[in-house]
PDB file of N, CA, C and O in Angstrom:
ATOM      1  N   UNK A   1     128.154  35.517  12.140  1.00  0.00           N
ATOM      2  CA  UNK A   1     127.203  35.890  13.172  1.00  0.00           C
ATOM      3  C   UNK A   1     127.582  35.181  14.454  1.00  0.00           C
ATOM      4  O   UNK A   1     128.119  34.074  14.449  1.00  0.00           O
ATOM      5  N   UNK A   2     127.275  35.876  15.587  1.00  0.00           N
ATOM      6  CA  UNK A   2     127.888  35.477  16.601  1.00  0.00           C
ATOM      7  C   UNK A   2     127.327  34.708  17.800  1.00  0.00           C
ATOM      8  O   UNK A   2     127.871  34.667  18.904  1.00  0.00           O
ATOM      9  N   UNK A   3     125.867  33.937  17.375  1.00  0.00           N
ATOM     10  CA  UNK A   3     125.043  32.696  18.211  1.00  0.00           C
ATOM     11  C   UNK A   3     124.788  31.713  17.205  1.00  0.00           C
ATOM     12  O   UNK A   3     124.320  31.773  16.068  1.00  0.00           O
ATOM     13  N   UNK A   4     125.352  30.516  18.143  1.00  0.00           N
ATOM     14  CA  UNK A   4     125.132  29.490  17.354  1.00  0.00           C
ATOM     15  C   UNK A   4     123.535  29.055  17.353  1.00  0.00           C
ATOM     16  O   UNK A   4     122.592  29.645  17.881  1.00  0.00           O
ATOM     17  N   UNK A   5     123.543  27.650  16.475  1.00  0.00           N
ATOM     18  CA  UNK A   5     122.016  27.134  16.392  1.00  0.00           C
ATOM     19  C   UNK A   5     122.438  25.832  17.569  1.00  0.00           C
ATOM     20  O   UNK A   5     123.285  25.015  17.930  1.00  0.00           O
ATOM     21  N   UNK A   6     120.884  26.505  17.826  1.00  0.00           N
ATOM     22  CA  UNK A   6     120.536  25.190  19.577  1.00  0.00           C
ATOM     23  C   UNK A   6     120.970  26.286  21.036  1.00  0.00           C
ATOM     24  O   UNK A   6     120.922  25.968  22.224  1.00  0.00           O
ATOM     25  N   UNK A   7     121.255  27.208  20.624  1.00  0.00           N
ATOM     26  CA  UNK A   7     121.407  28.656  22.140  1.00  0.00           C
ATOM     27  C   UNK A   7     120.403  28.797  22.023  1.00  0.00           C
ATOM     28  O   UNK A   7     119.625  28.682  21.076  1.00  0.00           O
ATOM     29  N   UNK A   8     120.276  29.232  23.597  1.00  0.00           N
ATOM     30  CA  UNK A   8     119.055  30.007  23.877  1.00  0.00           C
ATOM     31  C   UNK A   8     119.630  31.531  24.028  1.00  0.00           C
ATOM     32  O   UNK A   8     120.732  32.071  24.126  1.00  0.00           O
ATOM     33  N   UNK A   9     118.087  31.961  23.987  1.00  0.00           N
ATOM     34  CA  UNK A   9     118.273  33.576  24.568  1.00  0.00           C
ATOM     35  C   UNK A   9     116.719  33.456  25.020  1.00  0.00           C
ATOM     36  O   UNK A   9     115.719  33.506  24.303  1.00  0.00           O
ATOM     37  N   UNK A  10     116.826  33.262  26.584  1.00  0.00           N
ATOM     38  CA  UNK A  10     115.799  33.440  27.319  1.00  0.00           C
ATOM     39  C   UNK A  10     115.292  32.200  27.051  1.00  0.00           C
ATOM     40  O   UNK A  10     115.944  31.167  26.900  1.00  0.00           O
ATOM     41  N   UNK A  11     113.983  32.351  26.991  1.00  0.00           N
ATOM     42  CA  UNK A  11     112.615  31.033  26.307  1.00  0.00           C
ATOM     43  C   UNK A  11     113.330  30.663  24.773  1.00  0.00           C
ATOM     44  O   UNK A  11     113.735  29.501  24.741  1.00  0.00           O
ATOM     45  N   UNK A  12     113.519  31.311  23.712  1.00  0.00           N
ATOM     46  CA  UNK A  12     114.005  31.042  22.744  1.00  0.00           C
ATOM     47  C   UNK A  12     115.066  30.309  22.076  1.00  0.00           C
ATOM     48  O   UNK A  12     116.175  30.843  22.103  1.00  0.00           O
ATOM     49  N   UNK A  13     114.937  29.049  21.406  1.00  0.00           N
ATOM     50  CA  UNK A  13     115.989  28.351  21.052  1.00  0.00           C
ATOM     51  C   UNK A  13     116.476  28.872  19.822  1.00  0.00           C
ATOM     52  O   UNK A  13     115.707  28.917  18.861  1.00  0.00           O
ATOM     53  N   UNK A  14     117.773  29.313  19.709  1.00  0.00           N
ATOM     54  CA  UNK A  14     118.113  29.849  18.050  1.00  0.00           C
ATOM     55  C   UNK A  14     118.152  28.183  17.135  1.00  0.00           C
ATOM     56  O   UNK A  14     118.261  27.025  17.539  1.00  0.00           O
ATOM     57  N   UNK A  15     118.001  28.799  15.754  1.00  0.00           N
ATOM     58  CA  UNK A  15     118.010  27.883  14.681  1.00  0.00           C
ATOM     59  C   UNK A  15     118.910  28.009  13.828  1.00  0.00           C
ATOM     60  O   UNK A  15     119.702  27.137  13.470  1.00  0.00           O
ATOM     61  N   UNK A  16     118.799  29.629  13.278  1.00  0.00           N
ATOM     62  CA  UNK A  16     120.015  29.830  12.333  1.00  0.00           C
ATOM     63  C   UNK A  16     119.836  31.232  12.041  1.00  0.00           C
ATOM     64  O   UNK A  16     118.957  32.068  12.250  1.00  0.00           O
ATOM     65  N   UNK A  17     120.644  31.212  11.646  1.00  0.00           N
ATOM     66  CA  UNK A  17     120.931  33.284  11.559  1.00  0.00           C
ATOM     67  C   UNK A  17     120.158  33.562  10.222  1.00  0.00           C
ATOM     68  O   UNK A  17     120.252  32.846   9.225  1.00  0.00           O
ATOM     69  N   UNK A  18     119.245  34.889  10.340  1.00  0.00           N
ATOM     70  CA  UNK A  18     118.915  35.702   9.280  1.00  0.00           C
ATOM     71  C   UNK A  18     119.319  36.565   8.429  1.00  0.00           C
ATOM     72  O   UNK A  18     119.115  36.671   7.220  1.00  0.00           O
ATOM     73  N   UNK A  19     119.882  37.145   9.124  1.00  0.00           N
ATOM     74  CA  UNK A  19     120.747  38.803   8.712  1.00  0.00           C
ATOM     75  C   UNK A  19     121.442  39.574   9.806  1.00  0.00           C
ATOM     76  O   UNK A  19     121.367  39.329  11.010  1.00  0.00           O
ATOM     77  N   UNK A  20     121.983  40.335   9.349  1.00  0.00           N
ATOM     78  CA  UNK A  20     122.590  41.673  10.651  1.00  0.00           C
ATOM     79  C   UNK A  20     122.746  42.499   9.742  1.00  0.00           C
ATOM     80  O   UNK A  20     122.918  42.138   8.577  1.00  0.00           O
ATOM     81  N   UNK A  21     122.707  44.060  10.201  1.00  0.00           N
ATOM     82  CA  UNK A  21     122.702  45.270  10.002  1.00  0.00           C
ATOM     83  C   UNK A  21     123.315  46.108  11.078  1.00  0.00           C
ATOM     84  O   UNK A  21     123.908  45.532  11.991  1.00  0.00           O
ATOM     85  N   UNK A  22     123.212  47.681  11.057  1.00  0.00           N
ATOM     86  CA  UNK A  22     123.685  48.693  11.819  1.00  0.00           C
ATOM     87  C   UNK A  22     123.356  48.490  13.047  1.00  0.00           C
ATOM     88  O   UNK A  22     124.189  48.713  13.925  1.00  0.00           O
ATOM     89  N   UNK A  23     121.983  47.992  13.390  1.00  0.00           N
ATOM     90  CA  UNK A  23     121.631  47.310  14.733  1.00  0.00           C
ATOM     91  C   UNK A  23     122.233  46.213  15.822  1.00  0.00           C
ATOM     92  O   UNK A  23     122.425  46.271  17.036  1.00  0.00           O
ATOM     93  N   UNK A  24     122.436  45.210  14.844  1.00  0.00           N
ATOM     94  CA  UNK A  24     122.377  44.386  15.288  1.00  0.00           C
ATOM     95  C   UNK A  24     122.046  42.913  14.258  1.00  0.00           C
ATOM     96  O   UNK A  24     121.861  42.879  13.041  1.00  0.00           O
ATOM     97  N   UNK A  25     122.057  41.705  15.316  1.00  0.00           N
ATOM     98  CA  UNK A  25     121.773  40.719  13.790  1.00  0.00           C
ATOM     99  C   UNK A  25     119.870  40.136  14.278  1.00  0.00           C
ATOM    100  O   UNK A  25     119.198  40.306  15.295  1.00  0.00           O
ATOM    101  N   UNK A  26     119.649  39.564  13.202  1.00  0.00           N
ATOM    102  CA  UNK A  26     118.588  38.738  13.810  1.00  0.00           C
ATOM    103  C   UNK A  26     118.216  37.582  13.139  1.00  0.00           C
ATOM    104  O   UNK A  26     118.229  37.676  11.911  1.00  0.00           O
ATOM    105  N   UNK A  27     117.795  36.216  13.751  1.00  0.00           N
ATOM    106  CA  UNK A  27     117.638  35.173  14.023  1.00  0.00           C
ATOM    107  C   UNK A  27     116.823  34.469  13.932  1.00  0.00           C
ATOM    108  O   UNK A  27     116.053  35.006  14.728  1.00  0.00           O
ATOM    109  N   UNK A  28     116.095  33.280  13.441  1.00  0.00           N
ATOM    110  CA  UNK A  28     115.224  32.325  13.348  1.00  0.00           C
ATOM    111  C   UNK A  28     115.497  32.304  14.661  1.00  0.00           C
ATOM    112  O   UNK A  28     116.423  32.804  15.299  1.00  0.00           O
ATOM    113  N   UNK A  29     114.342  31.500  15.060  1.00  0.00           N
ATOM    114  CA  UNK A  29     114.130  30.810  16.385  1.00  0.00           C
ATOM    115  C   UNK A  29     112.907  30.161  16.729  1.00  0.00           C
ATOM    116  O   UNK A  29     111.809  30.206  16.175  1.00  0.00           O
ATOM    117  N   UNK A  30     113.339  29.479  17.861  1.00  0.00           N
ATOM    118  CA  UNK A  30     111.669  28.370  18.004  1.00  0.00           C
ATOM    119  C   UNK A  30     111.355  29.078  19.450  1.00  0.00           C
ATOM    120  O   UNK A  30     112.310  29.277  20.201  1.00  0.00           O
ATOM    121  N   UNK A  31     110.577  29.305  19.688  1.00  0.00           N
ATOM    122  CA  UNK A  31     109.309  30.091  21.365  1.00  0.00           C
ATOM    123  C   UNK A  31     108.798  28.898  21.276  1.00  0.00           C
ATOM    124  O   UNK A  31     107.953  28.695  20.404  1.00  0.00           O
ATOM    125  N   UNK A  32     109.249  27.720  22.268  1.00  0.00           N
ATOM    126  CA  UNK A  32     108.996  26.316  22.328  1.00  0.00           C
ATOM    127  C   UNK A  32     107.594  26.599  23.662  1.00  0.00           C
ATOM    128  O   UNK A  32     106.998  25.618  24.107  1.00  0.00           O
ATOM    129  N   UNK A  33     107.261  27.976  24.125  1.00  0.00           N
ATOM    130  CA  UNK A  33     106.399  28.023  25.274  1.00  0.00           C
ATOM    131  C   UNK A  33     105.054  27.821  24.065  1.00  0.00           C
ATOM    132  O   UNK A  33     104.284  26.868  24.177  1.00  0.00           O
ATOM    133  N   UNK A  34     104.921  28.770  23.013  1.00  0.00           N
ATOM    134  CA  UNK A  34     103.796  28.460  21.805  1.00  0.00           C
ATOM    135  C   UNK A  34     104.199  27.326  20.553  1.00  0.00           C
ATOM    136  O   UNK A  34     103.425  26.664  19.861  1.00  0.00           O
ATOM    137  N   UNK A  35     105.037  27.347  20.545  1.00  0.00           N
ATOM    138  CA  UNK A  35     105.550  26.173  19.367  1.00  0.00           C
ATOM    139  C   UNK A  35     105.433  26.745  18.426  1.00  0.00           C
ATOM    140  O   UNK A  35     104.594  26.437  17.579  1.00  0.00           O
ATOM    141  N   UNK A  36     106.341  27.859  18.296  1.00  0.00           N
ATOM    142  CA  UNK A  36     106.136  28.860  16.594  1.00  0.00           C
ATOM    143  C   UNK A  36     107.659  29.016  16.288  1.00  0.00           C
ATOM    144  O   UNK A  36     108.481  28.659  17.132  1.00  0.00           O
ATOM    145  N   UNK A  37     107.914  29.363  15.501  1.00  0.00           N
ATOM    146  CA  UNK A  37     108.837  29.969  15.015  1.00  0.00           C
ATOM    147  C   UNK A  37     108.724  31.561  14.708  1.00  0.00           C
ATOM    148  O   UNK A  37     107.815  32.019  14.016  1.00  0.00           O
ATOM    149  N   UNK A  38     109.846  32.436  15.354  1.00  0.00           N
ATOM    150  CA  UNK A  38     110.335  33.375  15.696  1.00  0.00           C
ATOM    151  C   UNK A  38     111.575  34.069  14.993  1.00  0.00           C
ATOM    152  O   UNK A  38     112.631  33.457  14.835  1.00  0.00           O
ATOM    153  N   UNK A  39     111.438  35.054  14.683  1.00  0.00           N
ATOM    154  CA  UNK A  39     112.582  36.018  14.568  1.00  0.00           C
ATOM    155  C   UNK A  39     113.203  36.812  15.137  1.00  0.00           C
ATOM    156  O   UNK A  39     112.815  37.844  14.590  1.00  0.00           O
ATOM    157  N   UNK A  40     114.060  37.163  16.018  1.00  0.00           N
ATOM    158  CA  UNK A  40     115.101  37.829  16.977  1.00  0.00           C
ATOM    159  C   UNK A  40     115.733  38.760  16.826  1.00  0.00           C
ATOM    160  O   UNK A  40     116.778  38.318  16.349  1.00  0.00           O
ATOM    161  N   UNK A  41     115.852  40.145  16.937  1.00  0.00           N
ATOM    162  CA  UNK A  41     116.639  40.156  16.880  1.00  0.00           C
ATOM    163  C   UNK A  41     117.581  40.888  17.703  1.00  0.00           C
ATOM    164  O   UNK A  41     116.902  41.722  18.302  1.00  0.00           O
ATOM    165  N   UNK A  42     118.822  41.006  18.048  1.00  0.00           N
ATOM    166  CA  UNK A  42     119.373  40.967  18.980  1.00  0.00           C
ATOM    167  C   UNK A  42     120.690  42.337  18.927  1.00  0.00           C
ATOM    168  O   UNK A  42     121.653  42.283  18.161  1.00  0.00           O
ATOM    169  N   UNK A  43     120.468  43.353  19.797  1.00  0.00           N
ATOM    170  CA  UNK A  43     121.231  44.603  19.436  1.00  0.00           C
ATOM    171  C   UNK A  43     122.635  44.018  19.487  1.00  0.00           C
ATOM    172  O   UNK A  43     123.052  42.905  19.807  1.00  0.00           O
ATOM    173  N   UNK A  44     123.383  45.430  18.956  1.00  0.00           N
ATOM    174  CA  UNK A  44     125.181  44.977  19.218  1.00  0.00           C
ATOM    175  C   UNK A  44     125.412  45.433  19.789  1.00  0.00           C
ATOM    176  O   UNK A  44     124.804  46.420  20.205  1.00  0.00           O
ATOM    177  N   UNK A  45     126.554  44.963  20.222  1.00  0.00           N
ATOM    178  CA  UNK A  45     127.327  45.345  21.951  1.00  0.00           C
ATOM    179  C   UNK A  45     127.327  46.538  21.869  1.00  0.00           C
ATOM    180  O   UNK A  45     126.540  47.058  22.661  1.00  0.00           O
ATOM    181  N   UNK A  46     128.104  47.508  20.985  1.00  0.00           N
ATOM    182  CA  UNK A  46     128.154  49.203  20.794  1.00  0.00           C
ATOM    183  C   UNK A  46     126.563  49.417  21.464  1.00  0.00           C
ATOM    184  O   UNK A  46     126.438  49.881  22.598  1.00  0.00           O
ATOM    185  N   UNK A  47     125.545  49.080  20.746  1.00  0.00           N
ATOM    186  CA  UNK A  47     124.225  49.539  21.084  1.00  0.00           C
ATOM    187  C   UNK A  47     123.966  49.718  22.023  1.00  0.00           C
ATOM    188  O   UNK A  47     123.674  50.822  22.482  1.00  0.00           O
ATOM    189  N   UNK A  48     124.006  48.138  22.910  1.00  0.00           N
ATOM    190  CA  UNK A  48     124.431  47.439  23.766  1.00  0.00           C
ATOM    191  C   UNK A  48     124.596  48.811  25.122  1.00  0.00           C
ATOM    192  O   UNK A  48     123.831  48.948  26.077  1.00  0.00           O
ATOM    193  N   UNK A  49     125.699  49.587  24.832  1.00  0.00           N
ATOM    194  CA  UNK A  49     125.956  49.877  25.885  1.00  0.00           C
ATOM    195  C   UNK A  49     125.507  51.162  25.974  1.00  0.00           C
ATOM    196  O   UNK A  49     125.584  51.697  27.080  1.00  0.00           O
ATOM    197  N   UNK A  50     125.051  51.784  25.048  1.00  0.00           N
ATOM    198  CA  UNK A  50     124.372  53.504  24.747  1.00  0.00           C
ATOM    199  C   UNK A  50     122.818  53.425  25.155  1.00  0.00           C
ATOM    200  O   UNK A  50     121.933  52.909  24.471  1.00  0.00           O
ATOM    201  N   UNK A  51     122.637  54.161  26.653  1.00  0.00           N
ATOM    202  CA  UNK A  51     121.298  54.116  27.302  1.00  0.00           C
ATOM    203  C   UNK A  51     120.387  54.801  26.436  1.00  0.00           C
ATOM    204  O   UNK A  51     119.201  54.779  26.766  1.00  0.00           O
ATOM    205  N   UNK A  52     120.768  55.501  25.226  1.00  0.00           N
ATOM    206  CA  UNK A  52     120.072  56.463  24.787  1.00  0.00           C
ATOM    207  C   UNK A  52     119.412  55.506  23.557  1.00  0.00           C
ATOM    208  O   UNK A  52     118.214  55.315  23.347  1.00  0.00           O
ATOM    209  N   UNK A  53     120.391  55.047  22.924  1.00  0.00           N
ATOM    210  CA  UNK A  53     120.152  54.033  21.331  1.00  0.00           C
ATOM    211  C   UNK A  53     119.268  52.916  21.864  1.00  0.00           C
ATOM    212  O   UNK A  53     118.335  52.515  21.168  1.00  0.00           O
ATOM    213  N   UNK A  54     119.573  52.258  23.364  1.00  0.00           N
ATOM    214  CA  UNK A  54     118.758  51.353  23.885  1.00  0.00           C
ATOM    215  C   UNK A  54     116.984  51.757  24.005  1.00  0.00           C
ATOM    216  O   UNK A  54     116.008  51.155  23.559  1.00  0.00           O
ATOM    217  N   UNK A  55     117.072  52.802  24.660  1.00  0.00           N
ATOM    218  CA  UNK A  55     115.508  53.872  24.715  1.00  0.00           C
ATOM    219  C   UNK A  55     114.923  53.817  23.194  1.00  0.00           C
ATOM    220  O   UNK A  55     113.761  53.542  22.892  1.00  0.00           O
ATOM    221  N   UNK A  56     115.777  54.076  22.481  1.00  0.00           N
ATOM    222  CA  UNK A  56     114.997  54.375  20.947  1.00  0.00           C
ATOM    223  C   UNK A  56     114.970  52.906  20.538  1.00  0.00           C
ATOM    224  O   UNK A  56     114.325  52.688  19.513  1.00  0.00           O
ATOM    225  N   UNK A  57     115.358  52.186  20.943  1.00  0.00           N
ATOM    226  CA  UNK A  57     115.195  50.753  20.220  1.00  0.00           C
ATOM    227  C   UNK A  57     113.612  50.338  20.791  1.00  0.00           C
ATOM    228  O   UNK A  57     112.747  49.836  20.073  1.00  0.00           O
ATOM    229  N   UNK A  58     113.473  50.617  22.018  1.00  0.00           N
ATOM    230  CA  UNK A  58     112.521  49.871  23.283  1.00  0.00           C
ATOM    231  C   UNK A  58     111.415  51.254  22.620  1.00  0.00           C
ATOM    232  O   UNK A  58     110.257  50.898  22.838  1.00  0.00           O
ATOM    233  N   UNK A  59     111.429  52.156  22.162  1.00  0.00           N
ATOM    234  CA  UNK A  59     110.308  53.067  21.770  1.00  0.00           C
ATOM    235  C   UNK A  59     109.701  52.529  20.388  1.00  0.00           C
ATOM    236  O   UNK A  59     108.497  52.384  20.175  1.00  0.00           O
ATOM    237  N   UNK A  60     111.097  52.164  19.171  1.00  0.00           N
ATOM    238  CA  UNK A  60     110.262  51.515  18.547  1.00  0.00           C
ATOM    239  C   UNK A  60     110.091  50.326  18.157  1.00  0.00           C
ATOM    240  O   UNK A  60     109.538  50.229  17.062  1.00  0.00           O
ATOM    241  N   UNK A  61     110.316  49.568  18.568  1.00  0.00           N
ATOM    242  CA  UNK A  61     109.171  47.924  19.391  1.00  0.00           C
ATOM    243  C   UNK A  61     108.712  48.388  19.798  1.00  0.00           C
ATOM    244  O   UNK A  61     107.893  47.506  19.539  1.00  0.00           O
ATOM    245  N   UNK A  62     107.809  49.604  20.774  1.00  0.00           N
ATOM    246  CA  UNK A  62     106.651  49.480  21.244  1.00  0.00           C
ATOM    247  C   UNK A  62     105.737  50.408  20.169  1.00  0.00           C
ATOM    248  O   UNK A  62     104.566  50.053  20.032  1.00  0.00           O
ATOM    249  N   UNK A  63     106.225  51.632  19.362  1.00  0.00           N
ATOM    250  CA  UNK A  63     105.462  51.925  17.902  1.00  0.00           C
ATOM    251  C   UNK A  63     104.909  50.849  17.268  1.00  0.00           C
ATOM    252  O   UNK A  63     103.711  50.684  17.037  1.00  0.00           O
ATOM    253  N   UNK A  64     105.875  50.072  16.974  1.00  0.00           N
ATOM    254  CA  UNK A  64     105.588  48.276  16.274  1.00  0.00           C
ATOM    255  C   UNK A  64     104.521  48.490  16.386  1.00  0.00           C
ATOM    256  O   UNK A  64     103.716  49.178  15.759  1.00  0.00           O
ATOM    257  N   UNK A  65     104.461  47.620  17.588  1.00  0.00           N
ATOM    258  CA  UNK A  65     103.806  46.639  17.938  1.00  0.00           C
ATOM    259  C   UNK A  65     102.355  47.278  18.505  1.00  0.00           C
ATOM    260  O   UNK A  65     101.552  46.526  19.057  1.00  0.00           O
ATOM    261  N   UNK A  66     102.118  48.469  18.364  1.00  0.00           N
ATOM    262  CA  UNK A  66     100.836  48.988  18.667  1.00  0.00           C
ATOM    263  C   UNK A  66     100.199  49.212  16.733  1.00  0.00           C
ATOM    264  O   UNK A  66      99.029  49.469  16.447  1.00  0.00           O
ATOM    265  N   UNK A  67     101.434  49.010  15.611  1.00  0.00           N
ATOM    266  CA  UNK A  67     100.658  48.656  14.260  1.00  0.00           C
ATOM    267  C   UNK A  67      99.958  47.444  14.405  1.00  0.00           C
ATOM    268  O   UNK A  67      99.969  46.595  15.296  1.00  0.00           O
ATOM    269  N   UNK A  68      99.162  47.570  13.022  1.00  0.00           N
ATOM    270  CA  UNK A  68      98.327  46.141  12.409  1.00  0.00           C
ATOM    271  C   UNK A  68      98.118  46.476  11.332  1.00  0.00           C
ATOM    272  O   UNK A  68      97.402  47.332  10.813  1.00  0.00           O
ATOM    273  N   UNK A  69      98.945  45.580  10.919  1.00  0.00           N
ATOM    274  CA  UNK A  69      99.167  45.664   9.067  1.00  0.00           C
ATOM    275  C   UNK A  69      99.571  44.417   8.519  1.00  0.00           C
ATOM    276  O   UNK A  69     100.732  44.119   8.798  1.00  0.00           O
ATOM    277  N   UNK A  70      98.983  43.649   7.861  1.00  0.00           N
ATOM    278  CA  UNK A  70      99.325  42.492   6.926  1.00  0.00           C
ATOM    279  C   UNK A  70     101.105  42.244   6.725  1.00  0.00           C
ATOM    280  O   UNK A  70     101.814  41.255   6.916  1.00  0.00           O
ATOM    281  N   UNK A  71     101.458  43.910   6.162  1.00  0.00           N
ATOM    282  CA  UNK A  71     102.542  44.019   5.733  1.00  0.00           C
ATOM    283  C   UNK A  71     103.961  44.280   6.754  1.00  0.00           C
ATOM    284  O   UNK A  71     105.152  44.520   6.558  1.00  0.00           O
ATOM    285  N   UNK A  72     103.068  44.081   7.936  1.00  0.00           N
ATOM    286  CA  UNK A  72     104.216  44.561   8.962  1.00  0.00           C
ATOM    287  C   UNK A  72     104.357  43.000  10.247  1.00  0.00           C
ATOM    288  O   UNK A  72     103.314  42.415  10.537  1.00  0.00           O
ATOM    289  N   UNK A  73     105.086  42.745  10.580  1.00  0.00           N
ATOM    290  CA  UNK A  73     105.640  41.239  11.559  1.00  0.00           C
ATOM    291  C   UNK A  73     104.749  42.189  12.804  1.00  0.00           C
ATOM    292  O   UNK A  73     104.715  43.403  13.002  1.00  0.00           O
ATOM    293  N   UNK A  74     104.141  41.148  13.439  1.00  0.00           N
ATOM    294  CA  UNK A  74     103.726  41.676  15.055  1.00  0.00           C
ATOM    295  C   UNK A  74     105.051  41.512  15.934  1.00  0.00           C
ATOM    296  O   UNK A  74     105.961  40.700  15.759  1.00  0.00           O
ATOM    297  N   UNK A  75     104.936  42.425  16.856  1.00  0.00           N
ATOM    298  CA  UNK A  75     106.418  41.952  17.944  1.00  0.00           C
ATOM    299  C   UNK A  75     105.417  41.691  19.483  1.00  0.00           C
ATOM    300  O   UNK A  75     104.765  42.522  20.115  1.00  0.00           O
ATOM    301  N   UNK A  76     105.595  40.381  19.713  1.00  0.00           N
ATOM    302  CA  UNK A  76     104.991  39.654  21.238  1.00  0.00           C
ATOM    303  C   UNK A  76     106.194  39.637  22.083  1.00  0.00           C
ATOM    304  O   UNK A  76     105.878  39.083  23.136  1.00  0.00           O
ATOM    305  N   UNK A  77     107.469  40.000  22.104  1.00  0.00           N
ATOM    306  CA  UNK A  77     108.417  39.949  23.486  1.00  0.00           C
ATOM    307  C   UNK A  77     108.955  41.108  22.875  1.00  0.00           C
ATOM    308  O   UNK A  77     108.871  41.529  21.722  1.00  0.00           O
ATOM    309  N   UNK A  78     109.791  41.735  24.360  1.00  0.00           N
ATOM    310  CA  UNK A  78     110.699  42.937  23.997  1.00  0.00           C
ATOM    311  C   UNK A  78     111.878  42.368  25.451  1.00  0.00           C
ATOM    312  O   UNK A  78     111.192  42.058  26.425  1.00  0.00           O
ATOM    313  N   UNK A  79     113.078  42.237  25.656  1.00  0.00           N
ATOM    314  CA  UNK A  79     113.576  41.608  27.139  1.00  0.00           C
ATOM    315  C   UNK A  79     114.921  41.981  27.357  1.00  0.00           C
ATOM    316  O   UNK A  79     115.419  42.424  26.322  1.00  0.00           O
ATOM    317  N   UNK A  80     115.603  41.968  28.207  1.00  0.00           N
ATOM    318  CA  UNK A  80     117.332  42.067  28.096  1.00  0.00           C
ATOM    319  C   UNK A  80     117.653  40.022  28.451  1.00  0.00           C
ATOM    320  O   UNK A  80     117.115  39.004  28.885  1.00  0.00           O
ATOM    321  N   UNK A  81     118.312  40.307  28.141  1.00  0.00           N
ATOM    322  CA  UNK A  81     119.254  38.492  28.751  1.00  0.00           C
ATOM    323  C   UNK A  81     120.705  39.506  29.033  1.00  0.00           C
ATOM    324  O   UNK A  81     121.131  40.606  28.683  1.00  0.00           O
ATOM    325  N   UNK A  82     120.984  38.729  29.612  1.00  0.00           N
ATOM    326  CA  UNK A  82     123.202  38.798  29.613  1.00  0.00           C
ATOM    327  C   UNK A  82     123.486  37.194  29.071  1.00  0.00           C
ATOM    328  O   UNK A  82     122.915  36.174  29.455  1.00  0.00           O
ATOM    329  N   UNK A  83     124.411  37.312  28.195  1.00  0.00           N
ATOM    330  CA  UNK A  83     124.896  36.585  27.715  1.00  0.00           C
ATOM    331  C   UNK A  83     126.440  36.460  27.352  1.00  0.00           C
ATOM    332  O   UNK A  83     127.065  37.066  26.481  1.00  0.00           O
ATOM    333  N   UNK A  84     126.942  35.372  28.389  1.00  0.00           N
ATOM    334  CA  UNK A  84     128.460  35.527  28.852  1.00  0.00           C
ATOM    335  C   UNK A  84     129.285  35.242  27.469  1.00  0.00           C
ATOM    336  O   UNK A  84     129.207  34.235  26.765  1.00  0.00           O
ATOM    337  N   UNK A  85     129.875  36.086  27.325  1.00  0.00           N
ATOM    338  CA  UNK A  85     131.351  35.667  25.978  1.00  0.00           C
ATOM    339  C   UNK A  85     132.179  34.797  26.607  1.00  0.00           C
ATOM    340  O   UNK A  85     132.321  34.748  27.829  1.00  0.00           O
ATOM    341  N   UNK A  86     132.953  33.829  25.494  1.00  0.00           N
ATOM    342  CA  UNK A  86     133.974  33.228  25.958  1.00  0.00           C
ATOM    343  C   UNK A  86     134.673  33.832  25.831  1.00  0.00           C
ATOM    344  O   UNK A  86     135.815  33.538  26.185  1.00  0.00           O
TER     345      UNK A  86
END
């Protein structure tokens, strides 16, 4: 996985990697603005650059996050960062 632990992305300090899939990977993390721990996760560059796959990502995080279900994670941020490669 390709962010280390102790990066940020934005407000968010990473901790350690969760998983990745067709998307993208996603991430533990600390939101040190509430003091919680967070999950991330973060599209891939391919995704990354398709205005269309980006739209359907940003449509559903906002489906999400208009659920309420025990069984489903709430989503409180949706954001871009740039984040320079070495």
């Amino acid at each position: 996985m390709g962010i280390a632990a102790g990066e940020k992305i934005g407000p968010y300090e990473v901790i350690s990697p969760l998983g990745a899939g067709g998307m993208g990977e996603v991430y533990r993390a600390r939101d040190g603005r509430l003091g919680r721990q967070v999950a991330i996760k973060v599209v891939s560059r391919t995704l990354a650059k398709d205005p269309d796959r980006l739209r359907r990502f940003a449509l559903e995080a906002r489906t999400v996050a208009a659920l309420n279900h025990p069984n489903i994670l709430g989503i409180h941020d949706i954001g871009t960062t740039v984040r320079r490669i070495s």
